[in-house]
Each structure stands twice: as C-alpha cells, then as structure tokens.
NUMIGU-838167 format. One record per residue (C-alpha): x, y, z; residue in one letter. Coordinates in nm, 4 decimals. Layout:
<recs>
x, y, z, type
X, Y, Z, a
...
</recs>
This chain:
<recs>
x, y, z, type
13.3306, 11.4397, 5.9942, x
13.0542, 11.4784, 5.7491, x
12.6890, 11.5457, 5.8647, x
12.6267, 11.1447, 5.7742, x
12.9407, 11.0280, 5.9529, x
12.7881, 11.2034, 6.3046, x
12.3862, 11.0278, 6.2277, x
12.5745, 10.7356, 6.1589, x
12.8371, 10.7827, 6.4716, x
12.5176, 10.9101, 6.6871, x
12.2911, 10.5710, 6.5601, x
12.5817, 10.3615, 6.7105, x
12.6525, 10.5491, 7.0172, x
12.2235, 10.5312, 7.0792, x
12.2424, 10.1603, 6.9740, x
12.5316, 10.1015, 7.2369, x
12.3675, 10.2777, 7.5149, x
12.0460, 10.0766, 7.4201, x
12.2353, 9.7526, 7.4648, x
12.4252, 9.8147, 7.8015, x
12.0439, 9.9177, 7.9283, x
11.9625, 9.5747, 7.8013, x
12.2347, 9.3678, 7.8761, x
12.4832, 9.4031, 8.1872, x
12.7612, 9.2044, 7.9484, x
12.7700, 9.4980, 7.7879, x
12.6807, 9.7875, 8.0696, x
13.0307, 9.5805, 8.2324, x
13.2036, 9.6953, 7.9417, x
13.0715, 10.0102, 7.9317, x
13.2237, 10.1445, 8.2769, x
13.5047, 10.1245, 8.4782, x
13.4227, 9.8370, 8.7521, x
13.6453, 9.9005, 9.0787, x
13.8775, 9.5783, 9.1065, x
13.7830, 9.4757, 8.7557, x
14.0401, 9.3473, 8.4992, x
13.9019, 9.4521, 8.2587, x
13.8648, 9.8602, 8.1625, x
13.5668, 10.0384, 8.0071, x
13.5511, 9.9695, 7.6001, x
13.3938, 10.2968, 7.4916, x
13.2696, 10.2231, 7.1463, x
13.2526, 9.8783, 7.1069, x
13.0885, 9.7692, 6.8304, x
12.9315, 9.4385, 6.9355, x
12.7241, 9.3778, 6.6148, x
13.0966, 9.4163, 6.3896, x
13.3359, 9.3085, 6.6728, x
13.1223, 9.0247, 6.8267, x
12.8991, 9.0043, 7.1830, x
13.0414, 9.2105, 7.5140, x
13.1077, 8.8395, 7.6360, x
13.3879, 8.7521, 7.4233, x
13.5953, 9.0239, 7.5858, x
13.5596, 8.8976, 7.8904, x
13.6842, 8.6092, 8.0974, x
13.4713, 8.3086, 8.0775, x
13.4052, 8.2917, 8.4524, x
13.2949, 8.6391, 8.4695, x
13.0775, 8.6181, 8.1809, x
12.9021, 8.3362, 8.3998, x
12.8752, 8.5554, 8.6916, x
12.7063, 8.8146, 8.5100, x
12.4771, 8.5879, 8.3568, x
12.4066, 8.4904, 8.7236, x
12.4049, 8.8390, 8.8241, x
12.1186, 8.9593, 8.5106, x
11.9152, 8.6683, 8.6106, x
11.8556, 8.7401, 8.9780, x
11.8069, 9.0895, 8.8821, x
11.5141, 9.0731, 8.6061, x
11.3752, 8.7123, 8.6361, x
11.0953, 8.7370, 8.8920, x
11.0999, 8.5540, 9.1839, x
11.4290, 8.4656, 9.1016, x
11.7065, 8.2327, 9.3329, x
12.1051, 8.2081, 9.2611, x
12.3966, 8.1093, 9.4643, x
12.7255, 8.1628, 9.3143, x
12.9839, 8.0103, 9.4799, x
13.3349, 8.0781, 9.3387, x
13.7188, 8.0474, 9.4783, x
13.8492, 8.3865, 9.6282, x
13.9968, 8.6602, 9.3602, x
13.7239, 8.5576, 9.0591, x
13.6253, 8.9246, 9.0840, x
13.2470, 8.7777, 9.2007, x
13.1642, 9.0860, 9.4400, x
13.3488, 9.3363, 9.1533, x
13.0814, 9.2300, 8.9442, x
12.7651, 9.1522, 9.1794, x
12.8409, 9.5675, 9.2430, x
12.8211, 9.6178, 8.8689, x
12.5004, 9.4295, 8.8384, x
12.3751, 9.6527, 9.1647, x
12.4294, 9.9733, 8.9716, x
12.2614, 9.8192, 8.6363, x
11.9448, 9.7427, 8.8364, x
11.9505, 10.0937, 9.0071, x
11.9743, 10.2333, 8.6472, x
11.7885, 10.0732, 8.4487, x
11.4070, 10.0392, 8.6173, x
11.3320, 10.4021, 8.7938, x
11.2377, 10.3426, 9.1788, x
11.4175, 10.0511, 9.2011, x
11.4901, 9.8904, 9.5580, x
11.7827, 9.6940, 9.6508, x
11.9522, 9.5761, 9.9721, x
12.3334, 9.5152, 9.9864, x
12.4528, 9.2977, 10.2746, x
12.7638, 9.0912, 10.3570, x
12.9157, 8.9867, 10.7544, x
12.9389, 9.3015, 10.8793, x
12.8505, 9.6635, 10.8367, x
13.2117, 9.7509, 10.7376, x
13.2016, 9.5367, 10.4205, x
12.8303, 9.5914, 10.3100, x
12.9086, 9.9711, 10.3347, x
13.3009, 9.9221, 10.1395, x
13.0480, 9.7353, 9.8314, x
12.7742, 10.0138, 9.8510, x
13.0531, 10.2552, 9.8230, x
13.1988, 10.1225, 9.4964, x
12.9054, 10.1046, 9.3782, x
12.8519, 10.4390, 9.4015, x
13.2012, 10.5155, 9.2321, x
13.0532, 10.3306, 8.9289, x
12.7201, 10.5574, 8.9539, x
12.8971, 10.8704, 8.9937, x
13.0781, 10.7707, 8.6835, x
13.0444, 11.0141, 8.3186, x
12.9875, 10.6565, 8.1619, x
12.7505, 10.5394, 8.4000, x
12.5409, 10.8690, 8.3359, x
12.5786, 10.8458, 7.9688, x
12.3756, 10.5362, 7.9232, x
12.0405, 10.6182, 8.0587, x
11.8152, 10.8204, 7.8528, x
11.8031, 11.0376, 8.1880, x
12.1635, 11.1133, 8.3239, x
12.1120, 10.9747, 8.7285, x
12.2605, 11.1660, 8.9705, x
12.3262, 11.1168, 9.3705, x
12.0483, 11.2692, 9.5435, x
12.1174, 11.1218, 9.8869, x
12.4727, 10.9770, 9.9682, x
12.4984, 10.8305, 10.2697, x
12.6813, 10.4890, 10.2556, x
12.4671, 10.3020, 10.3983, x
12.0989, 10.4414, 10.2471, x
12.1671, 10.6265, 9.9197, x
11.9358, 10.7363, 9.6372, x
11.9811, 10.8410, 9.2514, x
11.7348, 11.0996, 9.0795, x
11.5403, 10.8184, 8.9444, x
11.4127, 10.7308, 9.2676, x
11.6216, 10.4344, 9.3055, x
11.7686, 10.3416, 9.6266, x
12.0362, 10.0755, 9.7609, x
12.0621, 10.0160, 10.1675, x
12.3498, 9.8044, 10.2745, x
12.4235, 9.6604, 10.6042, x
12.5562, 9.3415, 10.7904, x
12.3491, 9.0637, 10.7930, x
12.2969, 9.0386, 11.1604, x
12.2579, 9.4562, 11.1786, x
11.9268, 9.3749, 11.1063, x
11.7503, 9.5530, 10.8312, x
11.4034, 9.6565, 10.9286, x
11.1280, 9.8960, 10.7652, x
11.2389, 9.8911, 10.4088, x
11.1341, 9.6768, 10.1614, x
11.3051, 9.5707, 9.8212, x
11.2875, 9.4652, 9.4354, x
11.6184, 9.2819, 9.4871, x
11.8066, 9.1245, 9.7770, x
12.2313, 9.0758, 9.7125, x
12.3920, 8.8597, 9.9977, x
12.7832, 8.9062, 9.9543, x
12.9690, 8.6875, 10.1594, x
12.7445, 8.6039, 10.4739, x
13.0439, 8.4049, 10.6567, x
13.3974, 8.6408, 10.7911, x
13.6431, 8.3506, 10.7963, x
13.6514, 7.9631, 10.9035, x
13.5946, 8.0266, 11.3035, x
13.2182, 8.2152, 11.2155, x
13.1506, 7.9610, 10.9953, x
13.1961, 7.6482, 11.2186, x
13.0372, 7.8580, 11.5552, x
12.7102, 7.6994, 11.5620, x
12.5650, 7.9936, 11.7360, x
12.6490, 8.2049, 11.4578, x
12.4826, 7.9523, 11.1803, x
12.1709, 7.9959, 11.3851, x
12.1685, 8.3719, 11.3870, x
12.2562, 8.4117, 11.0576, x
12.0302, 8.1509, 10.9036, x
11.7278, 8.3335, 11.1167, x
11.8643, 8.6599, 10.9977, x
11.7978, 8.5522, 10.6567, x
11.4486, 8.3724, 10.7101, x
11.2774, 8.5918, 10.9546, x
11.4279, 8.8989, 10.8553, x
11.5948, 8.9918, 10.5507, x
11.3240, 8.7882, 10.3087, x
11.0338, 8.9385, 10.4780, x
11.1587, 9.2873, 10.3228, x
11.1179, 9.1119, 9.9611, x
10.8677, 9.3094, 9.7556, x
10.6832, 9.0857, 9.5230, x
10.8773, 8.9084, 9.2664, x
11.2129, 9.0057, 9.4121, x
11.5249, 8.8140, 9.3642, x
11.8071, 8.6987, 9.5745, x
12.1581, 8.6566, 9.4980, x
12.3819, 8.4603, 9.7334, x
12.7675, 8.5028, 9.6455, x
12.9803, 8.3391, 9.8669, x
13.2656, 8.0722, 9.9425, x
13.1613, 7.7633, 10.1327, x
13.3318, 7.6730, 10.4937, x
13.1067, 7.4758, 10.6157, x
12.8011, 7.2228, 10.5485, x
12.5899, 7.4100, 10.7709, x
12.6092, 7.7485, 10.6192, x
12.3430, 7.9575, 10.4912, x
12.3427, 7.7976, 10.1507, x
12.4013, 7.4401, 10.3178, x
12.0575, 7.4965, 10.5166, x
11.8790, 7.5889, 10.1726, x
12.0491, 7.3028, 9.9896, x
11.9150, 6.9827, 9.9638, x
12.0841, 6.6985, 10.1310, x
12.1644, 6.5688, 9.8660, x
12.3829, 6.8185, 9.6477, x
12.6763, 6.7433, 9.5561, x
12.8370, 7.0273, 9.3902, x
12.6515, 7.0617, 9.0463, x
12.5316, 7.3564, 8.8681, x
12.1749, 7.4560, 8.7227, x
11.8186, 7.4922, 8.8736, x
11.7730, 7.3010, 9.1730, x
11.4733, 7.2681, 9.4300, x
11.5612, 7.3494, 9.7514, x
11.4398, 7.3309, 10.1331, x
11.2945, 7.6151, 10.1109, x
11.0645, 7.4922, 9.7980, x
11.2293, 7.7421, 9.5717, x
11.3981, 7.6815, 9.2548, x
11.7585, 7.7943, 9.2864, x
12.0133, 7.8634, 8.9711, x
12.3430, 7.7718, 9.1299, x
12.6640, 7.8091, 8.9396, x
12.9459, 7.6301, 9.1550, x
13.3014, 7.7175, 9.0038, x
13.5865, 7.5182, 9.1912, x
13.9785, 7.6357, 9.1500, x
14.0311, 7.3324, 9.0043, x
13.7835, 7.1252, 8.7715, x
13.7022, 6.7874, 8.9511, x
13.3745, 6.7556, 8.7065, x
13.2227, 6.6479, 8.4057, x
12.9698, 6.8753, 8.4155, x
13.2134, 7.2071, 8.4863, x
13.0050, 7.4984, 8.3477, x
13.3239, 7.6529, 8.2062, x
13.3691, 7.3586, 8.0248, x
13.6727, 7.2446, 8.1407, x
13.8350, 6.9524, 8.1250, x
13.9287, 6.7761, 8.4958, x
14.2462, 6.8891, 8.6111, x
14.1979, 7.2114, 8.5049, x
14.2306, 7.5548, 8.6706, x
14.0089, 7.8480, 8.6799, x
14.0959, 8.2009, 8.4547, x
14.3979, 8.0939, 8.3384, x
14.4680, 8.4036, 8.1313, x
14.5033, 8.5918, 8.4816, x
14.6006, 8.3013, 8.6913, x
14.8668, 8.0507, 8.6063, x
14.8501, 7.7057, 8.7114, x
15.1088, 7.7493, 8.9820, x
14.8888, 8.0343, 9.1781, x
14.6313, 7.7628, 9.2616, x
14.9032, 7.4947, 9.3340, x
15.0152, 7.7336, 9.6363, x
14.7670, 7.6445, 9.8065, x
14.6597, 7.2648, 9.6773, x
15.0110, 7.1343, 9.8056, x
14.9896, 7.2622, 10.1027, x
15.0396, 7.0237, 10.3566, x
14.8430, 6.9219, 10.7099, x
14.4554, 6.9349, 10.7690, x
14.3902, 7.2899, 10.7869, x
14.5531, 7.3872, 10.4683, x
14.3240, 7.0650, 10.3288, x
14.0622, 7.2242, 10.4459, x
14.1319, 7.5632, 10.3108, x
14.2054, 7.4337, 9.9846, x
13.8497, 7.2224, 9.9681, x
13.6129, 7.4841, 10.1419, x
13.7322, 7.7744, 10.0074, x
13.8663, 7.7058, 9.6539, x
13.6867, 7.3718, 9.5916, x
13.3431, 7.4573, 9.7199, x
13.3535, 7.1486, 9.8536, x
13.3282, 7.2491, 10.2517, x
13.3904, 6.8745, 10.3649, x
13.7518, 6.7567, 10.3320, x
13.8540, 6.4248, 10.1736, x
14.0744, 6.3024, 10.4300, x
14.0841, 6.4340, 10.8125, x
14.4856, 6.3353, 10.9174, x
14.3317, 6.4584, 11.2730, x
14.1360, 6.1315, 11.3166, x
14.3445, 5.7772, 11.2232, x
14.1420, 5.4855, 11.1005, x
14.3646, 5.3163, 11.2014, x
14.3447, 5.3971, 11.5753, x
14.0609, 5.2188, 11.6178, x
14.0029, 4.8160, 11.6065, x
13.7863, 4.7196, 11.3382, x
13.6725, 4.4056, 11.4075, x
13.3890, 4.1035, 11.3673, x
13.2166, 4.1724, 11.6884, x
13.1348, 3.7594, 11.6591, x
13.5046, 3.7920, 11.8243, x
13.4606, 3.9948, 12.1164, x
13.4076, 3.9020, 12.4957, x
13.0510, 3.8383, 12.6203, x
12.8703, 4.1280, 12.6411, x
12.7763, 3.9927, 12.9938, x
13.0824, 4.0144, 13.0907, x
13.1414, 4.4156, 13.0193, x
12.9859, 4.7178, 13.1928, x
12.7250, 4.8318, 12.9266, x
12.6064, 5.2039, 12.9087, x
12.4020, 5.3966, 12.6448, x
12.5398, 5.7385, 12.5154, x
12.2753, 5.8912, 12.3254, x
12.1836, 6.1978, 12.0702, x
11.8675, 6.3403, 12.0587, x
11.6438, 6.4565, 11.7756, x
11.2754, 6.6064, 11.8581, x
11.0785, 6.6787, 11.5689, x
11.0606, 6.4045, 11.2463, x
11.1257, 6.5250, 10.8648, x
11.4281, 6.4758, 10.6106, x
11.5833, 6.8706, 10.7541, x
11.5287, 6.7447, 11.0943, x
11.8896, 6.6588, 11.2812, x
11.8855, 6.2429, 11.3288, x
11.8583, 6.0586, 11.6786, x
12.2085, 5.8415, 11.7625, x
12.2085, 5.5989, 12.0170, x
12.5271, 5.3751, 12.1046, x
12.5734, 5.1178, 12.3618, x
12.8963, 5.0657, 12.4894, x
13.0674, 4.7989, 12.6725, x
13.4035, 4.8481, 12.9050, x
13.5606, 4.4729, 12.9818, x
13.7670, 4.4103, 13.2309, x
14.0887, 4.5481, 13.0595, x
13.9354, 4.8726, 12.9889, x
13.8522, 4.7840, 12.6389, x
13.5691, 4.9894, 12.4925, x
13.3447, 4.8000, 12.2681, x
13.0350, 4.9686, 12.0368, x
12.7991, 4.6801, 12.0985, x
12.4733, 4.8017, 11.9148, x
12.2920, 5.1205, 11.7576, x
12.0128, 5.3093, 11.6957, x
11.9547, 5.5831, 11.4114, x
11.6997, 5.7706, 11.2595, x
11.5056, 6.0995, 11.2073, x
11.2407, 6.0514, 11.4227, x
11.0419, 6.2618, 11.6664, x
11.0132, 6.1425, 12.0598, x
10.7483, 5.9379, 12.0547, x
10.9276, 5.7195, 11.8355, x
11.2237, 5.7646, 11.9447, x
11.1976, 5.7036, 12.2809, x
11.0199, 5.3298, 12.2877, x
11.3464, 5.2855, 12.0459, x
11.5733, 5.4180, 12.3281, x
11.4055, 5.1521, 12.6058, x
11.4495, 4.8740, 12.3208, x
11.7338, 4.9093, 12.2758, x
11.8452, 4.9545, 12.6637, x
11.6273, 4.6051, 12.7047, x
11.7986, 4.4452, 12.4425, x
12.1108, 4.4897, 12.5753, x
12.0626, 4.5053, 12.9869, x
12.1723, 4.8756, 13.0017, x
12.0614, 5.0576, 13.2588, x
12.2205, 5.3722, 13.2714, x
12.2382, 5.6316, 12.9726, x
12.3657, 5.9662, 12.9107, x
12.3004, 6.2869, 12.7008, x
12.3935, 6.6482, 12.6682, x
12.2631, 6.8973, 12.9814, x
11.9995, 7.1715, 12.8437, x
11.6954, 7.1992, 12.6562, x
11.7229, 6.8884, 12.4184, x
11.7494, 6.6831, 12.8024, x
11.5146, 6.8821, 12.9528, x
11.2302, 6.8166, 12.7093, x
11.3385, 6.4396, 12.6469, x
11.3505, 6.3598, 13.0365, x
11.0173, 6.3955, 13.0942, x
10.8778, 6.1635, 12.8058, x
11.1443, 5.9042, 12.8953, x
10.9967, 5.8974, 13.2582, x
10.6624, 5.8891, 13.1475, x
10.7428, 5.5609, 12.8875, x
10.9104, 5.4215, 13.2250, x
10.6207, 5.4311, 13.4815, x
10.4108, 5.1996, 13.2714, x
10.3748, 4.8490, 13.3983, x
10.6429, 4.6316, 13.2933, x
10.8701, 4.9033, 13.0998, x
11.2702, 4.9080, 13.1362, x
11.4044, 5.1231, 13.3745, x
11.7439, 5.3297, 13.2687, x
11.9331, 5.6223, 13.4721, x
11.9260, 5.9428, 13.1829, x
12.2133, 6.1542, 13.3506, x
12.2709, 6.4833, 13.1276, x
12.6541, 6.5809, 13.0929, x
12.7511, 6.9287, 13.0591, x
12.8927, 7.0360, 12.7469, x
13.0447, 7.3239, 12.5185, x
12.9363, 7.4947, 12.2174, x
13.2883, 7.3823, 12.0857, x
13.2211, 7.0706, 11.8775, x
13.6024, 6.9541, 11.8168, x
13.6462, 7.0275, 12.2219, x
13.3768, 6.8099, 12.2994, x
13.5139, 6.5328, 12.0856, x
13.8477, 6.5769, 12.2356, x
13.8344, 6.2951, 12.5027, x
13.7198, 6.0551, 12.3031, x
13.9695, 6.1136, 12.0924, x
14.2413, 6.0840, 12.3018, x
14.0830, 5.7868, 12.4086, x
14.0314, 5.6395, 12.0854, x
14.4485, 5.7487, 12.0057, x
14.5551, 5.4942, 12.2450, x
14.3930, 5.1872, 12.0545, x
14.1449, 5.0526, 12.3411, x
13.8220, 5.1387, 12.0714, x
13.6690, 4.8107, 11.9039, x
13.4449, 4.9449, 11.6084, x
13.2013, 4.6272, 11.4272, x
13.3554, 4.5611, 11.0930, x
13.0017, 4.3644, 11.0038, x
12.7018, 4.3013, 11.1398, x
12.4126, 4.5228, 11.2431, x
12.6426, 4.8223, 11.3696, x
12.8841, 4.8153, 11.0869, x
12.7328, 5.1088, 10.8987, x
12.6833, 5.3292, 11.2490, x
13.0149, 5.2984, 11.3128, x
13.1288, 5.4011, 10.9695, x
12.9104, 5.7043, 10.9833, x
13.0249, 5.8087, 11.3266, x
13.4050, 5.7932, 11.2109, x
13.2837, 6.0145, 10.8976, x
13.1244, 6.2727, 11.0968, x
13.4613, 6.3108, 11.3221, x
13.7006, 6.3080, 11.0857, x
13.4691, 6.6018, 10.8920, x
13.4450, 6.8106, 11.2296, x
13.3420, 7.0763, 11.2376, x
13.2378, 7.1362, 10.8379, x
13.0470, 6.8370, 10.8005, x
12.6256, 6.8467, 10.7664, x
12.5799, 6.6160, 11.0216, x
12.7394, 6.5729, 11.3982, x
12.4649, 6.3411, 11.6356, x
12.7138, 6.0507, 11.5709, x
13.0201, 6.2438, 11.6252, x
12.8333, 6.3713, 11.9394, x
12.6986, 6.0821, 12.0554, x
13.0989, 5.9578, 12.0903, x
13.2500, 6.2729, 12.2043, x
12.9954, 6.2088, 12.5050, x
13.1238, 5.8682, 12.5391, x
13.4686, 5.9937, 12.5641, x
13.3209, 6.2571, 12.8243, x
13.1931, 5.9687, 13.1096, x
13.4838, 5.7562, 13.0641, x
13.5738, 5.8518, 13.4380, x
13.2004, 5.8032, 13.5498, x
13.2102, 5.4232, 13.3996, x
13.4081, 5.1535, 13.5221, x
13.4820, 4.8624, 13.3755, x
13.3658, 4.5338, 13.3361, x
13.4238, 4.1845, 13.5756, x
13.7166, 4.0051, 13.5366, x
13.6614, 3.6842, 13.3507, x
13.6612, 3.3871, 13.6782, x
13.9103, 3.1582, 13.7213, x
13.7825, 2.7665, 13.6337, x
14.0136, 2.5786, 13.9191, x
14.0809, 2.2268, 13.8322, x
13.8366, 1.9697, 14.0421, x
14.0808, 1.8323, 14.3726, x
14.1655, 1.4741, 14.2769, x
14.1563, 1.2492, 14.6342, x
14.5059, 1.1924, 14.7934, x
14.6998, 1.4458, 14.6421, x
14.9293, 1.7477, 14.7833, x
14.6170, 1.9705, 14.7349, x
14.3836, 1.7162, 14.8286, x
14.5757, 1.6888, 15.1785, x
14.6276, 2.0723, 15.2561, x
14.2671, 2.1728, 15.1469, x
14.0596, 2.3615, 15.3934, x
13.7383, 2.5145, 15.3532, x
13.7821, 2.7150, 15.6887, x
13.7962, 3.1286, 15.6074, x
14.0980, 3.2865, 15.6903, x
14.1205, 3.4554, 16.0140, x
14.0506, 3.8583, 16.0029, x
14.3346, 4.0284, 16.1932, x
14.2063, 4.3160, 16.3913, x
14.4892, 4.5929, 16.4516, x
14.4354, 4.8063, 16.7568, x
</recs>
C-alpha cells in the first residue's frame, strides 16, 4: 500500500469513526450488538455504499431513530412499543453504550421488572463496551474502570446504574433514564396493586433522579390499559405514532409497531395485512399465534403483538346472555324490589376514575332489571346529591358499595346530605371485596349466564348498559372498570336482596245467586292449635 493509499485508508477510517460518534445507525454497524442480526460492518463506506440504515431492517432503523432521539434531544419523551423478538432491548443497549461514549461524564439509569433483567441488559452492554470496536471509535479508547453490574463506570467518567423498577433507585441522578420492559408477564400487569407501585415508582422516584434536560425511553409491550404508558397516555390514543401530549403535560414521540399492520398510518409503511420484518420472519411465524383459538390466546395476540392491550371480542362474556330489551316493556317498577349498587369516584378531572350508579329491580320471578343510571367524573359533592336523586327518583332505599377507604370517606358525606330537612334517606351497606377484578365479577356473571338479566335497549340507560358490558367483556385490560364494578357488586348481594311482590290476583266480582254466590263466607278460617 502506497504512502497515499494509507492517508487515504486513514481519512476514511477517521471519517467512519466520526460518523458512528455522530450517528448510532452507524455506531450499530460498527460493533457487534449481543442478540443482533445483524454483525459489525468494519469499513463501510456509507458516503459510496449508501447510509448505515439501508443495511438494516426497517423496524430497527426506527428504533434507533427512537433510541438517538431520547438520548440527545433535551427534555426528550419516547415510548416504543413493539411485538416480542424485534430486537428493541438489543438495540436500546446499543444506544446505552453510544451515550456512555460519546459525551464524557455521562449518567444513565437502566431499569426493567426486576433486578435480574436490568442487571442481564447492563451486562451486555458492557460486552459491547469492552469491545476492540467499541474502543476504536472514540478519540479516547474507554475502558472499565469500575465493573460491578449493577453501578459501572468507563474512563471517561461515564456511568450506567441498573436496577428493577420497584428496587428503588435513590441518591444518583442522571442525563438519561431507559425503562426496558416495566411489566414481567400478563398476571403483574392486570394486579392493580402492582400498577400502583410501579406507576409511583416512576413518578415519585425514578424522574426525580432526572438531571436537567434528561430523556426517557419507555420500551415495552402493552398488557394492559392501565400500565405505565396507559397512565401517561391520553384517553384518547388509539394506537398512532408521532409526538403526542400526554397526562403528564409532556410531549411524547411514540412509535407503536404492531405484528401485523391494521393502519393507514403504519410508520413502516406497510400496507394493512401486513407483517412485521419479513426478511427474518415469515408470515406464518406471526400466524402461530393470530389463529390461536379461545380468549387468552386473543388476548395474547392483541396485547402483546398488536399493542392493542384491549381485545376485540371477550368469548368469556355472551351478549347474548343477557335480555336486551325496551324497558317501555318491563313490569312496574313498583312492583320489583329496587336497590342501588354504586361506584365511587372522589376527586373531579378527565384522569380521575368515573362515579357508576345502577338501580336494580328483582320482580317476583327473580328477574333482574337495570332500571336507571348515573355516570360521571365528578367529585363528592356532586356526586352525592346525584346519588339521593337518583335513590328519590326511583324509591330506593337501600344501596351498596365496596368496604374500605373509598366507603369510609363517602359514608360520612352521604350522612351529612341525609340529616338535612326533607332529604331521602338510603341504607349505604359496604360489601367486602378482593383485589381480583375478574373474581369479583364472577357472580354476576354466573348470574347473568343463566338469562334472568334485562339490559335497556333504548332509553335513558341504553348507553350505561352498553358501557358496563364493554368494561366486562375487556376485564381485566381495559382503562376503565366502575361499571364493570358497579355489576360485579350487584352480582355480590344477590343473596342479601329478595325479590319483588307477586303481581295480585283481580277475582271476578260474585254475581247474586250463583254456586259462589251461595257458598261465600267472609268468616276467617279457624287457626288449629296443636298441643
């Protein structure tokens, strides 16, 4: 090689380094990602061969975009949501050694469900740092000064600490914040106590370590509506990609890849129909688990691969079992024995959980009917004149709700509403219940199996009723349960409640000198006393 073949040779091996400190496209390319398909291309030539993305799958160029984003843009938000096996955490870990590398005294945090899997990520990235490759791009090889899994630090000053979510990372603050995975399987994700710890992990914890102008990246698959990313969401997503204000008032970049394309707007650019990577995955991978048969595999198939954590159809829950009907058609209310089952909401705003009230009547058959309805977001001191309205309206006077603190701090104001002069009076008896939301659905369901529920098909209930069979047949992973609730607690008193008066008998008037006429009495029949 002649001294101008080596300046020329050394220009392009300077201008390649240069562009993998730039761009992690090409710092992917560049080393040897654990779990990647794709190998280290040592010499690529992107300005005669064409951009580092080209020689990658689409999907993982968008990840990486994702990835560079959260990593330089200050302040910035993503969630990436993709099916399982897109290679998402294989390159969130080569985005976490980029960002080590590239700014000197960089400071990340690394966590996933548990310690076991934040430390399993930290430690391949640190197989990509300890890498020849990895070394040979900085201007400064970086070298492991301090190795320990779960706090580690590279010459530059940089430093990575990983740990599970609800480990609780305290005392060290960071430039960058990567949340792998925040959910184990489908049982964390529909335990509402863990939703609540992890979801005040993340707000009172793991963002008050955020330096200024940090970014967060939050890769995972979605289970359930009430997930972290569900609670940062606005109500109203639906699945797209691209910035989006969120609860939190933050602008969040969210690229949402499903298995299979059911969009227009599919940031690969597919067409509908079609599957995701199909030069490593044919069409028949994904189909495994599409045709699989029976509500749980549905629900697999739509949380996990579809990003779509509420299910399209719920064979656990039949229309059909219950009566739709024109409630103009039902026995007189009069007639039944009416009761209130009721859901309670406490503070007022659009991420507050909504109020459900439903009165119920029981005729003499044992027929349940849903006779009227209340709904809404409101705090208790509109909720509860509502809750006396409604009990007027309709003669109720007894009512029940869940036992514990939502009862306990309702009671009171109920009482209070109740001891002014003229106000309805109603029995509030609190009912124990479970954590389990499907088990405490379970006897109204069996109930509702059987056919003896009449549902309004019009009227003023029509859409209450609609929404409460919604919310059970997308138990557990749907948003919203205080309808779903509000019947599972109907189902729960159905041995308190009795039911209503038989309809009486109209006799026929006794005509004079007939059979009856003649054998009439109107003296009582003797009581016979037995000794």
């Amino acid at each position: 090689m002649t001294p101008a073949d080596r300046r020329q040779a050394a220009a392009l091996e300077l201008l390649r380094r240069k562009r993998a400190q730039q761009s992690l496209h090409s710092f992917a390319l560049s080393v040897d990602i654990p779990l990647s398909p794709v190998p280290a291309m040592e010499g690529l030539d992107e300005d005669l061969m064409g951009p580092a993305r080209l020689y990658m799958a689409n999907v993982h160029a968008l990840i990486l975009d994702q990835m560079q984003y959260t990593l330089t843009e200050p302040y910035a938000r993503t969630m990436t949501f993709t099916p399982p096996g897109c290679a998402k955490s294989s390159y969130a870990n080569a985005g976490t050694a980029w960002a080590l590398g590239r700014t000197n005294a960089t400071r990340g945090i690394l966590t996933s469900y548990s310690d076991d899997i934040a430390h399993m990520q930290s430690r391949r990235v640190q197989t990509i740092v300890r890498q020849q490759l990895y070394r040979n791009i900085w201007d400064n090889p970086l070298e492991l000064t301090r190795e320990a899994v779960g706090d580690w630090q590279l010459s530059n000053e940089s430093e990575l600490v990983a740990a599970g979510i609800l480990g609780g990372i305290t005392s060290r603050r960071a430039n960058f914040l990567i949340i792998d995975d925040p959910t184990k399987n489908q049982e964390e994700a529909d335990s509402t106590a863990t939703q609540k710890r992890v979801i005040e992990e993340y707000s009172s914890s793991l963002t008050t370590r955020l330096l200024p102008g940090a970014g967060v990246g939050l890769i995972m698959t979605r289970w359930n509506e009430n997930d972290l990313a569900g609670h940062i969401l606005p109500d109203s997503w639906e699945g797209e990609s691209g910035m989006i204000r969120c609860k939190d008032g933050m602008d969040w970049r969210v690229l949402c890849l499903q298995a299979k394309c059911e969009s227009k707007t599919d940031p690969l650019g597919r067409q509908i129909g079609e599957y995701i990577w199909p030069e490593f995955y044919p069409a028949r991978h994904w189909q495994m688990f599409e045709n699989r048969a029976g509500f749980a595999a549905q629900r697999v198939w739509s949380s996990l691969y579809q990003q779509r954590p509420k299910p399209m159809n719920n064979e656990a829950w039949d229309r059909r079992w219950f009566k739709w009907e024109d409630p103009n058609t039902w026995p007189p209310s009069t007639m039944m024995r009416r009761f209130m089952t009721t859901d309670w909401a406490v503070t007022e705003n659009s991420r507050s959980d909504w109020c459900a009230f439903g009165v119920w009547g029981i005729d003499y058959l044992g027929e349940w009917y849903l006779l009227d309805s209340f709904e809404g977001q409101v705090d208790t001191d509109k909720s509860v004149p509502e809750f006396l309205r409604l009990a007027r309206m309709n003669g109720v006077r007894e009512a029940y709700d869940e036992k514990g603190v939502i009862h306990n701090s309702i009671a009171p104001a109920i009482n209070k509403a109740m001891r002014k002069p003229g106000a309805w009076r109603v029995l509030l008896t609190p009912i124990h219940g479970s954590e389990d939301k499907v088990a405490k659905c379970g006897a109204f369901k069996a109930m509702a199996s059987t056919g003896i529920v009449h549902l309004p098909s019009n009227g003023k209930s029509a859409a209450f009723a609609e929404k409460m069979f919604m919310q059970l047949a997308t138990m557990p992973a749907a948003r919203w349960d205080d309808h779903a609730d509000m019947a599972g607690l109907a189902g729960r008193v159905q041995d308190i409640v009795l039911n209503g008066s038989m309809p009486a008998i109209e006799e026929e008037p006794l005509k004079p000198f007939t059979a009856k006429w003649v054998e009439w009495s109107d003296e009582k029949p003797k009581k016979v006393r037995y000794v």
